[in-house]
C-alpha positions in Angstrom: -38.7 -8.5 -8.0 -35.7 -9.9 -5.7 -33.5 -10.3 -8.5 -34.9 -7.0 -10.4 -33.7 -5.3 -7.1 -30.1 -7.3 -6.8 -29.6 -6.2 -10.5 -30.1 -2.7 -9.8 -28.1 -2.5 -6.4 -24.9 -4.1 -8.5 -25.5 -1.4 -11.0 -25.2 1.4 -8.8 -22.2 -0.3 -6.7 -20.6 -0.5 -10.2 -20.9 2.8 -11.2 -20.0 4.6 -7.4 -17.7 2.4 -5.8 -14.3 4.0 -7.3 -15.9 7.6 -6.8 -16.6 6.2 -3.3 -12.4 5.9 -2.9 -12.0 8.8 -4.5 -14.1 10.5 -2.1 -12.6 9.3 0.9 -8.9 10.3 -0.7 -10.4 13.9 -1.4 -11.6 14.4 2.3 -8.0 13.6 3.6 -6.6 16.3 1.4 -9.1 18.9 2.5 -8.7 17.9 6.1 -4.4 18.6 5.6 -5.4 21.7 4.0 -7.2 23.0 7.0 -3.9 23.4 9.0 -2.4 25.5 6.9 -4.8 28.3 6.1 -7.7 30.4 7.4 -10.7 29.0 5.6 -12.8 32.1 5.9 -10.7 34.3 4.2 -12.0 35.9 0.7 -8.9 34.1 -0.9 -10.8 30.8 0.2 -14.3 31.4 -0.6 -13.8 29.3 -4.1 -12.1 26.8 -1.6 -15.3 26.7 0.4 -17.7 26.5 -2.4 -15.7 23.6 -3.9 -16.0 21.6 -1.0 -19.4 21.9 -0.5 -20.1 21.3 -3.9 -18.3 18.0 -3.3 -19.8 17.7 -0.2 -23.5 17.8 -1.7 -22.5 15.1 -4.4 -21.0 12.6 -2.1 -24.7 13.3 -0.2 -26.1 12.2 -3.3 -24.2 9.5 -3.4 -24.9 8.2 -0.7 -28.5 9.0 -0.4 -28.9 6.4 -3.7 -26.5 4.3 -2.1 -27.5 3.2 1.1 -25.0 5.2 3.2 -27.3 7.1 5.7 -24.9 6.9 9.0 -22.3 8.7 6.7 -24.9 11.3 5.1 -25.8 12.3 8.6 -22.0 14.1 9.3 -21.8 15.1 5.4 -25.4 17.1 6.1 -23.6 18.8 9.0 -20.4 19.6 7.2 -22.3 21.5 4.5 -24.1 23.5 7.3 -21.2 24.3 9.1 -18.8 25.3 5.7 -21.8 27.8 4.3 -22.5 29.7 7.9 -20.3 32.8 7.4 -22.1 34.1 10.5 -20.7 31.2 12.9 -17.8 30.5 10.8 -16.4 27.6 12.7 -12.7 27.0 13.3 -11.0 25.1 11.1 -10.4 22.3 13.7 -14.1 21.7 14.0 -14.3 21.8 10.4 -11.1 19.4 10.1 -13.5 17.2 12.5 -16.2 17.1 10.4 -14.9 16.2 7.2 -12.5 13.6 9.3 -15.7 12.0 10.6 -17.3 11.4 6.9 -14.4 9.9 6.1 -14.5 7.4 9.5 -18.2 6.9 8.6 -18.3 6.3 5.5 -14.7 3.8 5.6 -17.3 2.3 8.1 -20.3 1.9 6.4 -18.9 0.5 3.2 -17.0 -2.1 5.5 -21.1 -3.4 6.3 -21.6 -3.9 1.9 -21.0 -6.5 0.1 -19.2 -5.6 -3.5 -18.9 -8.0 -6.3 -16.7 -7.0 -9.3 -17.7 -8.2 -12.6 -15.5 -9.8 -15.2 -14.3 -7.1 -18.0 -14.9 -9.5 -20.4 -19.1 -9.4 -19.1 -19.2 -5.6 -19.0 -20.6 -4.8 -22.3 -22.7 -7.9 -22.0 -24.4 -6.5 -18.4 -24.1 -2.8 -19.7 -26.1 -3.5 -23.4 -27.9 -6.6 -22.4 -29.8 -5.7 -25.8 -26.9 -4.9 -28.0 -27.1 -7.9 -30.6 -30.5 -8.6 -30.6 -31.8 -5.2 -32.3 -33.9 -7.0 -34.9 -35.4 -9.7 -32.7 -36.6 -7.1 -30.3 -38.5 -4.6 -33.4 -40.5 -8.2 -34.5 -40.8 -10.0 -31.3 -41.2 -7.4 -28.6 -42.2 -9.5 -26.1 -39.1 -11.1 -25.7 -37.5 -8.0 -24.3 -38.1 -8.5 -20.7 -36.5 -12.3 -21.4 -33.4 -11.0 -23.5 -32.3 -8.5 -21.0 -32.8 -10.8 -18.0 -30.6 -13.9 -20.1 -27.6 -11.7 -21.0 -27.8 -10.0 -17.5 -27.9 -13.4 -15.5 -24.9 -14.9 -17.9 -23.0 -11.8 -17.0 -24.0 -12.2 -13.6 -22.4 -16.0 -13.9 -26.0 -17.1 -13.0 -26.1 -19.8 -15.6 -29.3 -21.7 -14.9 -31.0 -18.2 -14.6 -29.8 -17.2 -18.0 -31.1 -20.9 -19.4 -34.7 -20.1 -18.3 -34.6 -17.0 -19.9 -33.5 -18.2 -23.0 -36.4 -20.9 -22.9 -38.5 -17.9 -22.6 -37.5 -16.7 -25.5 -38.0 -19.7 -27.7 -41.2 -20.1 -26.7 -42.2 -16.8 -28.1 -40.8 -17.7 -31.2 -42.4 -21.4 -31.4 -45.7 -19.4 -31.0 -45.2 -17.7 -34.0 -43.4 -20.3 -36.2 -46.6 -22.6 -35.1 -48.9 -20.2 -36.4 -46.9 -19.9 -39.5 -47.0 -23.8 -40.0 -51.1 -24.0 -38.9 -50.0 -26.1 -36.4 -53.3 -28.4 -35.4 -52.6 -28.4 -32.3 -54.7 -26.3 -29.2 -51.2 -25.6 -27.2 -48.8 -24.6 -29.8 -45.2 -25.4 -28.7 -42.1 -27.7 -29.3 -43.2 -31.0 -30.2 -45.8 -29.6 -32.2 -43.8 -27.5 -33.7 -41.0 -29.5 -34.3 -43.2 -32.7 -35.7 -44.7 -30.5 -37.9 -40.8 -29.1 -39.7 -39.7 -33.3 -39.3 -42.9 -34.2 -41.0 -42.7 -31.6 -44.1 -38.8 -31.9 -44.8 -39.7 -36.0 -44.9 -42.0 -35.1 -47.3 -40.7 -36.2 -51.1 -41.5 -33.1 -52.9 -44.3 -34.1 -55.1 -46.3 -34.7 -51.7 -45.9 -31.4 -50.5 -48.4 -28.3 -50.4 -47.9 -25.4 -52.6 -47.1 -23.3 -48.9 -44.7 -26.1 -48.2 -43.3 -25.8 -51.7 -42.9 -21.8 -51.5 -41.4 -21.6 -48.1 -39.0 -24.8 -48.1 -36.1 -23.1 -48.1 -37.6 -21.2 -44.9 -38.7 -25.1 -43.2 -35.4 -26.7 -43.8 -33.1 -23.9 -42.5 -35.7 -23.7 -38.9 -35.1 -27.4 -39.1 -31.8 -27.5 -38.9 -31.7 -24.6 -36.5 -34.0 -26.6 -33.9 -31.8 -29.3 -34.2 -28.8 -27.0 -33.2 -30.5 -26.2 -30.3 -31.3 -29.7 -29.5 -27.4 -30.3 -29.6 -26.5 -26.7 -27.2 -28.7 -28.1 -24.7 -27.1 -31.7 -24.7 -30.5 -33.3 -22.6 -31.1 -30.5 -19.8 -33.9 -29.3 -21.4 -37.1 -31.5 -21.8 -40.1 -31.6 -24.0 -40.8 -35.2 -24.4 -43.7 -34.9 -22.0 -45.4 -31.3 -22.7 -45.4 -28.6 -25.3 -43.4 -26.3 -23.3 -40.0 -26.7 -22.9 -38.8 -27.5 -18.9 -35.8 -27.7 -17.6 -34.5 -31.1 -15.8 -31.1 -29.5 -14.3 -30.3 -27.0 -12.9 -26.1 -27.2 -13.3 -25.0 -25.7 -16.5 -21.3 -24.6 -17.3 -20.4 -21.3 -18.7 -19.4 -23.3 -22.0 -23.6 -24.5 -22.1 -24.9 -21.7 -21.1 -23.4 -19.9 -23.8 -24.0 -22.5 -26.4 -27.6 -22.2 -25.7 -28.0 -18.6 -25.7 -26.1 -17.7 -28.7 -28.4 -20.9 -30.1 -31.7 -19.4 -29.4 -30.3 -15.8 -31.0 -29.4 -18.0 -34.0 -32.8 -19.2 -34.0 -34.8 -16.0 -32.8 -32.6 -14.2 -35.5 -33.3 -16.6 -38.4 -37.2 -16.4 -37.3 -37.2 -12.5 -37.6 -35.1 -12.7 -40.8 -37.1 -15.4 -43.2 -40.4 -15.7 -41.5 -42.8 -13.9 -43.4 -45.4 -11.3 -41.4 
């Protein structure tokens, strides 16, 4: 749930913080304009409605965001530009807005923003984008997928390595069952026994299944062995089924080796393994 939550928060920071300078640059304008002219006027009613308008959005805005010492004076401000009975002067009104603009300069000093590589935007933004396919025949693995490509965005490398072992181990489930492995905890070395085992086979020993689906067996072979190699001996199975990892320092350059490894193989599974 922590990192659900830390995900989210960066979202929205991503998405408001530029409005949040804009803001601040808007409310200095409005402030100047108040010494030159007399708000209430007819001639400045669309003047007054803008503002609010603005007003109410950067309330929003900070309602979602965590800003409620600055919504306090922005709450006031809208009350104070919509009384036409009180109609305050325009340097109480020049005060007001001058104060969101204190508070909220203030409040964003207490947050801590993070800005995200442009080359990792798409990734964060459409964690899902290239596995379409996977997804529609393994839909389990959704949860997994979008957490991997988030945390590698996120530069959380060892994050994005669980993930990914997530994911394989949906598909080992189903390759197992494809194979009959005979074994009561389908998973790696089972699996992966079983594909050495049948492409060691000489061809007049193998099953009519084996036969058939060959082609299939040898390209998931290879595949697993690719994986093998992207992981280069941080992740384990040589004593359980499942796979574990044994480090927990991964470079960008591994990370990404081993995720676009277990799309290769989560891909190839959802292409040639038959339903």
């Amino acid at each position: 749930m922590a990192s659900e939550r830390l995900v989210s928060l960066m979202e929205l920071l991503r998405v408001f913080a530029h409005r949040y300078a804009d803001f601040a640059y808007q409310l200095e304008l409005s402030s100047t304009s108040l010494d030159f002219s007399d708000i209430w006027s007819d001639e400045k009613r669309a003047t007054r409605e803008f503002i609010v308008e603005r007003l109410r959005e950067l309330a929003g805005m900070c309602a979602e965001g965590d800003l409620p010492v600055t919504l306090i004076p922005i709450r006031g401000a809208i009350r104070a530009f919509m009384d036409t009975n009180a109609k305050a002067s325009n340097p109480v009104l020049k005060h007001f807005l001058n104060n969101i603009r204190e508070r909220l300069i203030d409040e964003l000093s207490t947050k801590l923003f993070f800005q995200l590589p442009y080359s990792r935007k798409e990734l964060f933004e459409n964690p899902l984008a290239k596995w379409g396919e996977v997804i529609d025949r393994f839909p389990d693995c959704i949860q997994d997928i979008n957490e991997a490509s988030k945390c590698f965005a996120l530069s959380r490398y060892a994050a994005c390595v669980f993930h990914c072992v997530q994911i394989i181990e949906h598909g080992l489930l189903a390759l197992g069952a494809f194979l009959s492995v005979n074994d009561p905890i389908s998973g790696w070395s089972s699996v992966a026994s079983e594909l050495k085992k049948i492409i060691g086979k000489k061809y007049e020993q193998r099953s009519d299944f084996e036969k058939q689906h060959f082609p299939f067996i040898e390209q998931m072979q290879g595949t697993i062995e690719a994986l093998k190699n992207a992981w280069r001996n941080k992740i384990s199975h040589a004593h359980s089924q499942r796979l574990l990892l044994v480090d927990s320092e991964f470079t960008p350059d591994t990370a990404e080796e081993i995720m676009t490894a277990t799309r290769s193989f989560m891909r190839r599974l959802t292409e040639s393994l038959p339903k």
